[in-house]
C-alpha positions as CSV (number, residue, x, y, z in Angstrom):
1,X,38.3,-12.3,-4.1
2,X,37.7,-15.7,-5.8
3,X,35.1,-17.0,-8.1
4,X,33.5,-18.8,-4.9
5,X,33.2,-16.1,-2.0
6,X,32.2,-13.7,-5.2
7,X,29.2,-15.6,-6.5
8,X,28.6,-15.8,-2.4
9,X,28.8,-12.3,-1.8
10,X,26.4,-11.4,-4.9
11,X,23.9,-14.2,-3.2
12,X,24.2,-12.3,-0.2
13,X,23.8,-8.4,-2.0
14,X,20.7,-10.4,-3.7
15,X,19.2,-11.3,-0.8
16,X,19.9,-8.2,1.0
17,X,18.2,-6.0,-1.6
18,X,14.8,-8.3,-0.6
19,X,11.6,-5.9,0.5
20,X,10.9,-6.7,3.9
21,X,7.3,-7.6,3.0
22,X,6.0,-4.8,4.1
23,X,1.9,-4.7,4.3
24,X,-0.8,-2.0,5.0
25,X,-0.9,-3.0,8.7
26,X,3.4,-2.9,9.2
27,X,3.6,0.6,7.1
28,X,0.8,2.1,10.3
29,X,3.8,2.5,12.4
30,X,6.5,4.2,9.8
31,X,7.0,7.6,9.2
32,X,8.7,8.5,5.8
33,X,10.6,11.2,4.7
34,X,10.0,12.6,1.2
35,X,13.2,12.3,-0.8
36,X,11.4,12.5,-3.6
37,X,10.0,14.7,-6.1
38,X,6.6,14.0,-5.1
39,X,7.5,13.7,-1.7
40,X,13.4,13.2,-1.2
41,X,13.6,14.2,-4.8
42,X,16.8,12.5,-5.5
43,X,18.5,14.5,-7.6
44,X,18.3,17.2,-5.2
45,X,18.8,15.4,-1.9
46,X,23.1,14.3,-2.1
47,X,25.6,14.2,-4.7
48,X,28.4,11.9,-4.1
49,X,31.1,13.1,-2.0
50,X,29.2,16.6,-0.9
51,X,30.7,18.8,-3.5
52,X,28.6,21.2,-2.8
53,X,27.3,21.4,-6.4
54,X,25.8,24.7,-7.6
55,X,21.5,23.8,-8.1
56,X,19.8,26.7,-10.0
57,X,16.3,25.7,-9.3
58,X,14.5,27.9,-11.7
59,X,16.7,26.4,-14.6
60,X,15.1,23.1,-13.7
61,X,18.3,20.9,-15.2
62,X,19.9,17.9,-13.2
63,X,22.1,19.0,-9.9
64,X,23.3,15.4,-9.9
65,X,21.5,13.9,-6.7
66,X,22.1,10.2,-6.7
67,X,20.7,6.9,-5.2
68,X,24.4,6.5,-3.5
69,X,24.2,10.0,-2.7
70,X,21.1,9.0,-0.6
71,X,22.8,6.3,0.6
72,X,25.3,8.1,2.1
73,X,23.5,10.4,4.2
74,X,21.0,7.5,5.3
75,X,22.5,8.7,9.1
76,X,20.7,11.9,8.7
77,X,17.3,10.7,7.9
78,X,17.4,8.0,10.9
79,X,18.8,10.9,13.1
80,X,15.3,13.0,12.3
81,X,13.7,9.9,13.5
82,X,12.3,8.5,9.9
83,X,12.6,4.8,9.4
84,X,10.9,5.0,6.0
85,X,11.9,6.7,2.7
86,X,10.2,8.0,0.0
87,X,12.1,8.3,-3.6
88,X,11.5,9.8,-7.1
89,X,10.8,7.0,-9.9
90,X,13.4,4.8,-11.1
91,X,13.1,4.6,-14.5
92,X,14.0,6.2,-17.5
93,X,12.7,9.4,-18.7
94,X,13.0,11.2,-21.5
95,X,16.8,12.7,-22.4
96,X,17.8,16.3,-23.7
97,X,16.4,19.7,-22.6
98,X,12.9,20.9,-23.3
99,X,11.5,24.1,-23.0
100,X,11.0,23.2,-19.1
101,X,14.8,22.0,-18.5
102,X,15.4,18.3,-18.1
103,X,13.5,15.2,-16.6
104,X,15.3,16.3,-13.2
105,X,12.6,14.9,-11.4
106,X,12.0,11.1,-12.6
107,X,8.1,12.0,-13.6
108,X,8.8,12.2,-17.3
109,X,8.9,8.2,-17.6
110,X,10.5,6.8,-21.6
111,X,11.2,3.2,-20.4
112,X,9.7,1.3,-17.5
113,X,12.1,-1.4,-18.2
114,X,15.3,0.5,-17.7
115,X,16.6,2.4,-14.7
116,X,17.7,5.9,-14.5
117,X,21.1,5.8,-15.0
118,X,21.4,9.8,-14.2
119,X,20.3,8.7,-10.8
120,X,22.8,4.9,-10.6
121,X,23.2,1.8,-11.6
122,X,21.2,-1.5,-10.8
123,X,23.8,-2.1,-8.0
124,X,23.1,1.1,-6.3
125,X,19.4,0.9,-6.2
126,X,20.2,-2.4,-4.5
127,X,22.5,-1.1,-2.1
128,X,20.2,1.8,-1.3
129,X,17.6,-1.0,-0.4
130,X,20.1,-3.1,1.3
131,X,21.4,0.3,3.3
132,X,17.7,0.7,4.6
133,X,17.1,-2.7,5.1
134,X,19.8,-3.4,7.0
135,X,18.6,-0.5,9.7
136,X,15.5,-1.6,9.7
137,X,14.2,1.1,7.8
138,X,11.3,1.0,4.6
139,X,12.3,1.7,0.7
140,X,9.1,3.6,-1.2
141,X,9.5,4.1,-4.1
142,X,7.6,6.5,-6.9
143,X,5.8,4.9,-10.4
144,X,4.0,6.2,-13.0
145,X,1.3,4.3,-14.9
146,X,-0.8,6.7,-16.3
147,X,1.2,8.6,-19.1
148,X,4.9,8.6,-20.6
149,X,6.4,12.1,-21.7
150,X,7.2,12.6,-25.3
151,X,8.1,16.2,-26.9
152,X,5.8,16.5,-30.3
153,X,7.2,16.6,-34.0
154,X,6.9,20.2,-33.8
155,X,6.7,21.9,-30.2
156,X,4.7,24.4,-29.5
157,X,2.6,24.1,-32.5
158,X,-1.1,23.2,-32.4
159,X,-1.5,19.6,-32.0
160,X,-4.3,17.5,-33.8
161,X,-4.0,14.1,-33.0
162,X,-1.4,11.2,-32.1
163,X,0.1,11.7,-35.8
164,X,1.9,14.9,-34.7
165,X,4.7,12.4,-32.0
166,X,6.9,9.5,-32.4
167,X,6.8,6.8,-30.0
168,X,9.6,4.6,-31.1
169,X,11.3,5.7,-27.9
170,X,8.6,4.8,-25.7
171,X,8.1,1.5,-23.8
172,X,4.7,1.0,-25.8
173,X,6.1,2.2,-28.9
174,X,2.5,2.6,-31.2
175,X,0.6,5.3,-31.6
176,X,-2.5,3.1,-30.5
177,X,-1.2,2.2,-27.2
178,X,-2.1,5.6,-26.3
179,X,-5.7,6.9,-25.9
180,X,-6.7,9.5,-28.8
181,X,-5.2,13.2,-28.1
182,X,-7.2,15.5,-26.4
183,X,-6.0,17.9,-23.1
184,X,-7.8,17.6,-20.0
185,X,-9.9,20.7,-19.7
186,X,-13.0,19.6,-17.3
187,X,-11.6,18.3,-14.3
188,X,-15.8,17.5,-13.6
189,X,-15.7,15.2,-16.3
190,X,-14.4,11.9,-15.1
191,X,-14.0,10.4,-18.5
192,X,-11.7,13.2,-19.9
193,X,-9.9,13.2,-16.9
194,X,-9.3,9.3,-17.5
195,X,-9.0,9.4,-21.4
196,X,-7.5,12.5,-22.5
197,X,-3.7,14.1,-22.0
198,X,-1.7,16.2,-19.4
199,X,1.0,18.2,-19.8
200,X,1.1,20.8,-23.0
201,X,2.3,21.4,-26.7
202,X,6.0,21.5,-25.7
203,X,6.4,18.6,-23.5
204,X,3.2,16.3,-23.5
205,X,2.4,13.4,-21.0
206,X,0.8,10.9,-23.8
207,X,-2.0,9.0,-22.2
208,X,-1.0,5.3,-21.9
209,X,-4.2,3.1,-23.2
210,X,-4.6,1.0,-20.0
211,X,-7.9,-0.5,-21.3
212,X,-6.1,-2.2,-23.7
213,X,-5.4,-6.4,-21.8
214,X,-1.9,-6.3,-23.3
215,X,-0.6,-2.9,-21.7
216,X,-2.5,-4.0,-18.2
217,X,-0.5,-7.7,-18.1
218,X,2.9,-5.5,-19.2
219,X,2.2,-2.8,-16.2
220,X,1.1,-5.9,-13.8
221,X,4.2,-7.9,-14.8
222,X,6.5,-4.7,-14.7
223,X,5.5,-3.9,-11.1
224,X,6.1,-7.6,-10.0
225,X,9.5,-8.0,-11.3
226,X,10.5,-4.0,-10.1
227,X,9.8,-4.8,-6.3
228,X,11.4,-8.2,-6.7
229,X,13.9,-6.9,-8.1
230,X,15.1,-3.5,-6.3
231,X,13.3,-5.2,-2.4
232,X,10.7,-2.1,-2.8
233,X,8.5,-2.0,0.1
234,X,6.1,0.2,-0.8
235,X,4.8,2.2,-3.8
236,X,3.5,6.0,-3.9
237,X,1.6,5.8,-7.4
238,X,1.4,9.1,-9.2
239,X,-1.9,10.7,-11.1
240,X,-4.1,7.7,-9.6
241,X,-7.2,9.8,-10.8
242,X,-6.6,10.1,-14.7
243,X,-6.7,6.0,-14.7
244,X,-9.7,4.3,-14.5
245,X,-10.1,3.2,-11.0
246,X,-10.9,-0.6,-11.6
247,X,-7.3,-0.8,-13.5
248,X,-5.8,-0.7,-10.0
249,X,-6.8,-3.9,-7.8
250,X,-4.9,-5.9,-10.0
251,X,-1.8,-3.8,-10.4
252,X,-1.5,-3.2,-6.7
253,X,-2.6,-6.9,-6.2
254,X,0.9,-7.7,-8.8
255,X,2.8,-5.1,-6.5
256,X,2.6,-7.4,-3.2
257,X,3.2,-4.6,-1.2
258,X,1.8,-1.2,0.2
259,X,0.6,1.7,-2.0
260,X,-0.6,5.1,-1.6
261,X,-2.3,6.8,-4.5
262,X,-2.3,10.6,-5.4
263,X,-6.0,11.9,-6.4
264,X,-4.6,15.6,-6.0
265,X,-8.5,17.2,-4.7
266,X,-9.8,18.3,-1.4
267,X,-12.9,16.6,-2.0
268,X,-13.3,13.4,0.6
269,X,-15.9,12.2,-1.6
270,X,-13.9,11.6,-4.3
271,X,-11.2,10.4,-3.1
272,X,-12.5,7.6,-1.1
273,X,-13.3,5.9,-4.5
274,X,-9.7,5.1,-4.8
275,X,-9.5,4.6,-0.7
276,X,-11.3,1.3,-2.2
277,X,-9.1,0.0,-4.7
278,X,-5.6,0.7,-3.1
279,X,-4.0,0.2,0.3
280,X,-3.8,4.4,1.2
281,X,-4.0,7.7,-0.2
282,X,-2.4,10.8,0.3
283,X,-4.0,13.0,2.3
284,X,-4.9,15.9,0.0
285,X,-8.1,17.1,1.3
286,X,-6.5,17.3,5.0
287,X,-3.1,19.3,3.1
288,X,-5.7,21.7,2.2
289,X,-7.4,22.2,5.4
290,X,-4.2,22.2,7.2
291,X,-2.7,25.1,4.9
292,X,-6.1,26.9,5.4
293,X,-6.0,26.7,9.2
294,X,-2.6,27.7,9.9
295,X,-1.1,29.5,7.1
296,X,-1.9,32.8,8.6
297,X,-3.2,33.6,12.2
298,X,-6.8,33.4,12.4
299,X,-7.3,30.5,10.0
300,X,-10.1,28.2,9.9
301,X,-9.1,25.7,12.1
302,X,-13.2,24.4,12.0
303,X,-12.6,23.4,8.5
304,X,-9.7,21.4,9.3
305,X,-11.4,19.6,12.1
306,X,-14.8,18.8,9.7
307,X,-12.5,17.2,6.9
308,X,-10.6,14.7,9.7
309,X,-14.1,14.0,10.6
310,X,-15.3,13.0,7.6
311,X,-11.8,11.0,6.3
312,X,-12.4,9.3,9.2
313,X,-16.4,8.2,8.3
314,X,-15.9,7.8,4.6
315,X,-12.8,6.4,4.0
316,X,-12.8,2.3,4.0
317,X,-10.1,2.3,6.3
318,X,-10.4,5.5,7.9
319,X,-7.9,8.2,8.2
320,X,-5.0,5.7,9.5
321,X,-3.6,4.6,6.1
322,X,-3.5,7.8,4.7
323,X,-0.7,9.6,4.0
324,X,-0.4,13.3,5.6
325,X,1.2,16.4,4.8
326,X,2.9,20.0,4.8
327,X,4.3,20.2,1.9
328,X,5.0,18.9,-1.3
329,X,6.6,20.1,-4.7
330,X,3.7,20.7,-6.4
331,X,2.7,23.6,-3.9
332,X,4.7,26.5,-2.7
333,X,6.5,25.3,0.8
334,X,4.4,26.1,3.5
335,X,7.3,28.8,4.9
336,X,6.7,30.7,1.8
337,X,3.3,31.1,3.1
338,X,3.8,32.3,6.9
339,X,7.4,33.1,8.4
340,X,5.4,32.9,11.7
341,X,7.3,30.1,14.0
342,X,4.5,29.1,15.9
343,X,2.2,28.9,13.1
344,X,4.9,26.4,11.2
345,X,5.5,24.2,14.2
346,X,1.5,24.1,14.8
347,X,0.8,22.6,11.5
348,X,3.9,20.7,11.2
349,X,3.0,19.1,14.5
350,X,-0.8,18.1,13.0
351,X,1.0,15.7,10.9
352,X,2.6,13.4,13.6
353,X,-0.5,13.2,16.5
354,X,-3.3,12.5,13.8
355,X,-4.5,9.3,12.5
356,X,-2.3,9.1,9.3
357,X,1.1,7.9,8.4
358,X,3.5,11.4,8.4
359,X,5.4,12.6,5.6
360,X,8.0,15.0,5.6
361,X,8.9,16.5,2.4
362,X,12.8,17.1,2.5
363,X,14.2,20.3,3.5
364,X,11.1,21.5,5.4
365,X,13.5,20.7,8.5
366,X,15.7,23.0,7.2
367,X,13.6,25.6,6.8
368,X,13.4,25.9,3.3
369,X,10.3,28.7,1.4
370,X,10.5,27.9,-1.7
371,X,7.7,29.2,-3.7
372,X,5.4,27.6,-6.5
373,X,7.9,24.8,-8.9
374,X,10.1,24.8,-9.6
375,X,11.6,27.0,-6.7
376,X,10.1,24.8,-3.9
377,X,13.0,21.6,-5.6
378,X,16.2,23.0,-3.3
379,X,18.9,21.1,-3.1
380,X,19.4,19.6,0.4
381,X,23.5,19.6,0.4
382,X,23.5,23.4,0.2
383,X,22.2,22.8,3.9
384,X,25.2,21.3,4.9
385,X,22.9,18.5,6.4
386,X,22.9,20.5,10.0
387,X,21.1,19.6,13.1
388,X,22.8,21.1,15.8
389,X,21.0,24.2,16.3
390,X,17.9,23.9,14.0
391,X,14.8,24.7,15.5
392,X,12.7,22.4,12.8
393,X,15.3,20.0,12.8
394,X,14.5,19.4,17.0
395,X,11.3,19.9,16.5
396,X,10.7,17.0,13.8
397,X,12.8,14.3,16.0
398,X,10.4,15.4,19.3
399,X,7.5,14.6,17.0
400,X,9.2,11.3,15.7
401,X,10.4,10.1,18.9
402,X,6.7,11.4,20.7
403,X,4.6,9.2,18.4
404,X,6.8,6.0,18.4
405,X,6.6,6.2,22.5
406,X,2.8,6.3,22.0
407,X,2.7,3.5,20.1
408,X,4.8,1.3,22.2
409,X,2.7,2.5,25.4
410,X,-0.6,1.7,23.7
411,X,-1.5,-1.5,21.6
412,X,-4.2,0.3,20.1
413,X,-3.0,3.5,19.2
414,X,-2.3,3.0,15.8
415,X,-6.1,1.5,15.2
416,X,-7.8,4.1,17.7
417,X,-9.4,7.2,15.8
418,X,-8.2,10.7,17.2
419,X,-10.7,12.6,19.1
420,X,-10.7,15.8,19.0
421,X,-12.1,17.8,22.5
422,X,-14.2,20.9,22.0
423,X,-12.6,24.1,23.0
424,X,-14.1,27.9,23.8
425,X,-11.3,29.2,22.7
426,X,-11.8,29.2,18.6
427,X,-8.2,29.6,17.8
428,X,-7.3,26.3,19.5
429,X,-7.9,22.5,19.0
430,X,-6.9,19.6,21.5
431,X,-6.8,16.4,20.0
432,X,-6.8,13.4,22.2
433,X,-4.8,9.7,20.6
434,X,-4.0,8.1,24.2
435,X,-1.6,8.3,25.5
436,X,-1.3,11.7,23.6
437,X,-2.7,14.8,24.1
438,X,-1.9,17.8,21.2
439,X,-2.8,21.2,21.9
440,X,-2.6,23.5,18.8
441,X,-3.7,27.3,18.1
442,X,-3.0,29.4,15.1
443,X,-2.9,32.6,17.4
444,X,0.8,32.8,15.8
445,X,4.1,33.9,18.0
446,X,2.5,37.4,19.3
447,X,-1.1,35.6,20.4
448,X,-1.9,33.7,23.0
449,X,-4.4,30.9,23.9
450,X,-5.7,29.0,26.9
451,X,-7.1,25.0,26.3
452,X,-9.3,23.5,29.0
453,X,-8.8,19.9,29.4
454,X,-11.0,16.9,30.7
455,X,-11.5,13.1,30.1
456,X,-7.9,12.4,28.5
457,X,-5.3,11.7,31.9
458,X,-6.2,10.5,35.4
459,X,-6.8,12.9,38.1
460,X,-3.5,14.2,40.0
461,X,-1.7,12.7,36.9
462,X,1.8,14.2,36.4
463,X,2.3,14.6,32.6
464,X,4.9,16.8,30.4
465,X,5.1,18.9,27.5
466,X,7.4,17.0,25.4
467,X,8.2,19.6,23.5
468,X,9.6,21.8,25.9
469,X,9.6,19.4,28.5
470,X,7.4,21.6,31.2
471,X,6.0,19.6,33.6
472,X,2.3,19.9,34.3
473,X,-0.2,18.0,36.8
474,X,-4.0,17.1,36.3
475,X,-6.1,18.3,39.6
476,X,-7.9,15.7,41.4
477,X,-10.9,15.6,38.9
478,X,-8.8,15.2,36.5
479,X,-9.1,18.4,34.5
480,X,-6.7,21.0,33.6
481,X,-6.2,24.4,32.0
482,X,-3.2,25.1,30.0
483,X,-1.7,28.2,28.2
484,X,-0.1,28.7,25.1
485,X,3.8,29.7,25.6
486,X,4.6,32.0,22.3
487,X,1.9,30.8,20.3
488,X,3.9,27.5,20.5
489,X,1.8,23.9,20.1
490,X,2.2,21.0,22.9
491,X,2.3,17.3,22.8
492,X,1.3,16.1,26.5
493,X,2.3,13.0,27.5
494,X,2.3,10.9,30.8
495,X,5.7,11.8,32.6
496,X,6.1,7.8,33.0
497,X,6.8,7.7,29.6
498,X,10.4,8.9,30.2
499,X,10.4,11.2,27.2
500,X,12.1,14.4,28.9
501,X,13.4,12.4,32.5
502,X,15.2,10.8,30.1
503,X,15.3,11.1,26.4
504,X,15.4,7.8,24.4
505,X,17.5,8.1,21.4
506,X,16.2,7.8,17.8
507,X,17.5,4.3,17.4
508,X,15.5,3.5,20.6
509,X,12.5,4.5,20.5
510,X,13.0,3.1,16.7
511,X,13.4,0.0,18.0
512,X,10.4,0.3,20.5
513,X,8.2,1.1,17.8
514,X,9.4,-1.8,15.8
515,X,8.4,-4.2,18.5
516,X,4.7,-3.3,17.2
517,X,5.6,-5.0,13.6
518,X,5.8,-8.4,13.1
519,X,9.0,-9.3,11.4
520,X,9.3,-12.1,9.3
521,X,12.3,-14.6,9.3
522,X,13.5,-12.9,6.1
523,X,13.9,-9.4,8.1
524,X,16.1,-10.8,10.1
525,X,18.5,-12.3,7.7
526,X,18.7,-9.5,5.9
527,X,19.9,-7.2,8.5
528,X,22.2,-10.2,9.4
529,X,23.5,-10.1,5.9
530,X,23.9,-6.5,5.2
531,X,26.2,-6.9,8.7
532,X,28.6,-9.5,7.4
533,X,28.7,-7.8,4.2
534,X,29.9,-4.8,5.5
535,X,32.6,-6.7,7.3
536,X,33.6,-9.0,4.2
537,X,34.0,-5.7,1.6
């Protein structure tokens, strides 16, 4: 290759790598797939050439999960239906083996200024973007603001003060960047939950000073140049709640793009707070109600239908920019909790047909039960990456391709609060999202249930089960009563919408549910770039 057509190709790469200027209001439509840590933890979602590398979980060292490793099983992710993806941070983390293994996990920042080069190189970041960019698919990626990790003088001894560490390692490399040690103890107490330190005596998460103007204009200008530089489309900020929560306009506002916070409570309340200073948060308090109403049969199912209630009152944008969730690695999978197949599908079906923007934390389609961390951190490639004749698997692309029909049939669907339609039966719900009608009970695989329907379709309306396909039809006063089969949930839909007559595939209901985001000029060219580029090398 010459000088010339090189220096055009890098132009090209460069522009490729460009976010696709992604707001609140374009990531409504996405649905993202954890490959993260807090979410597809990358090094345990692909190693390079799919050696089938042996991953001792509780050892909690480095499998050797890589961004080109993502990058090469891209195919899998669209196939589920996802067109967004979630990644551990970038950055460097602190090196050698603690008394908790390695930084495995990305969370355990040392520089915010260099990459982790145990996940790639600058190059395949920006191929990783590229890759997802060219498919039309979203890059979020994981950052940490609120501590760095640094393991003390002594570990394991009894720690007085920010005398007993060493920063010269760390991006802010004096003692008073970081606020004065103390552990967080009272989680009631906002202002030690802000000021004082996570993590313990053997590997300590130092708590960066962001009151002082010098660190804030370093984090702002950090965040600017990392989604410039790497086209990052979204962030997923960790430990929102242990910074003070006017630190964050200005560092989301440097971002340019979409962010969801973690304040890890169940309390609505208290997380709305931060619903006001960022563009989503994860869904905790609905994870909890979720887990409580189908973890076991019987569950409280009311509970779960009071917090959606009031996300949807309190929050300043209601439930639809939230994140929501199954699982995550900071809780025991949600099969270690019930082995129950009905009860699994139920609650991962809540996800998809309510008001926020679904998350899939990797391997839950392949029906991994890890428990508490590190155990719930598999490695995805012992899975062999199979879809043929997964249940989960199936059952994740019906959701996918079910909600992406919905919001091409209906303009307002991603803007329209879910309504959910009182039942006799107390081990059901029905929630109603036109044009989609879910029908959920935790009765579990031996029970069974009975809904009674009203108000949603038109009367003598032929509509199907899309996740079974069974045909059903509305009387002529437009009511209907509906059974469970096994215990097993339902996502009603008008037959019109061709879901079962005939099955869109992923890339086309993709593309239908893309006609609901307004690309700009520069989406375009980039998918028209990462085309010739993949002709030219």
């Amino acid at each position: 290759m010459d000088g010339g057509l090189h220096a055009f190709v890098f132009l090209l790469l460069s522009l490729a790598s460009l976010s696709l200027a992604a707001n609140a209001d374009e990531w409504r439509s996405r649905s993202i797939y954890q490959a993260s840590f807090r979410g597809l933890l990358t090094d345990r979602f692909a190693v390079v050439g799919d050696a089938g590398a042996i991953c001792d979980t509780a050892k909690g060292m480095r499998c050797g999960g890589s961004w080109q490793g993502i990058i090469n099983h891209v195919d899998y992710i669209q196939q589920l239906g996802f067109d967004a993806v979630w990644i551990s941070p970038i950055v460097a983390n602190l090196e050698g083996v603690t008394k908790y293994g390695q930084a495995y996990h990305g969370y355990w920042t040392r520089d915010i200024h260099s990459l982790n080069l145990h996940f790639g190189s600058q190059d395949d970041l920006k191929k990783l973007s590229s890759t997802l960019h060219s498919r039309g698919m979203y890059l979020m990626v994981d950052v940490v603001v609120n501590h760095m990790a640094l393991v003390p003088n002594q570990p394991g001894a009894d720690l007085q003060s920010n005398d007993d560490f060493n920063y010269t390692s760390l991006t802010f490399p004096q003692s008073s960047d970081y606020h004065p040690f103390c552990w967080v103890k009272d989680y009631t107490n906002q202002t030690e939950v802000e000021q004082c330190w996570l993590g313990d005596s053997n590997v300590a998460l130092v708590d960066v000073n962001t009151e002082d103007p010098n660190i804030v204009a370093q984090m702002n200008d950090w965040i600017k140049s990392l989604v410039q530089e790497y086209g990052i489309d979204g962030i997923r900020i960790d430990t929102v709640k242990h910074v003070r929560a006017d630190f964050w306009p200005g560092f989301v506002d440097a971002a340019g793009v979409f962010s969801m916070g973690e304040v890890f409570l169940g309390d609505v309340n208290y997380v709305d707070r931060y619903t006001q200073v960022m563009d989503s948060v994860l869904d905790y308090p609905g994870y909890f109600a979720l887990v409580a109403a189908f973890s076991s049969v019987g569950g409280n199912l009311t509970g779960l239908v009071d917090i959606a209630t009031q996300s949807q009152k309190t929050y300043r944008q209601g439930a639809f920019m939230t994140g929501s969730f199954l699982e995550n690695q900071d809780n025991p999978r949600f099969q270690n909790m019930t082995s129950d197949e009905a009860l699994v599908r139920n609650a991962m079906a809540y996800s998809f047909v309510s008001d926020g923007i679904p998350i899939l934390y990797y391997g839950q389609e392949q029906e991994f039960n890890g428990g508490n961390d590190p155990s719930n951190r598999e490695a995805l490639w012992l899975s062999g990456y199979q879809t043929a004749d997964k249940p989960l698997v199936a059952h994740v692309q019906d959701l996918n391709k079910a909600r992406k029909v919905a919001i091409s049939k209906n303009d307002n669907f991603l803007t329209t609060p879910m309504t959910f339609i009182p039942q006799a039966d107390a081990s059901t719900i029905a929630i109603w999202k036109a044009p989609m009608l879910t029908l959920l009970t935790n009765t579990g695989a031996s029970g069974s249930a009975t809904w009674s329907i009203s108000g949603t379709f038109g009367a003598n309306e032929d509509i199907v089960d899309v996740l079974s396909c069974t045909a059903l039809k509305l009387d002529g006063s437009g009511s209907l009563v509906v059974a469970s089969d096994g215990g097993m949930p339902r996502v009603l839909m008008p037959k019109s919408a061709g879901l079962c007559s005939q099955t869109p595939s992923v890339s086309q209901v993709n593309g239908a549910a893309r006609s609901e985001v307004k690309w700009s000029m520069k989406t375009v060219a980039v998918a028209f770039i990462a085309s010739m580029l993949a002709g030219c090398l």
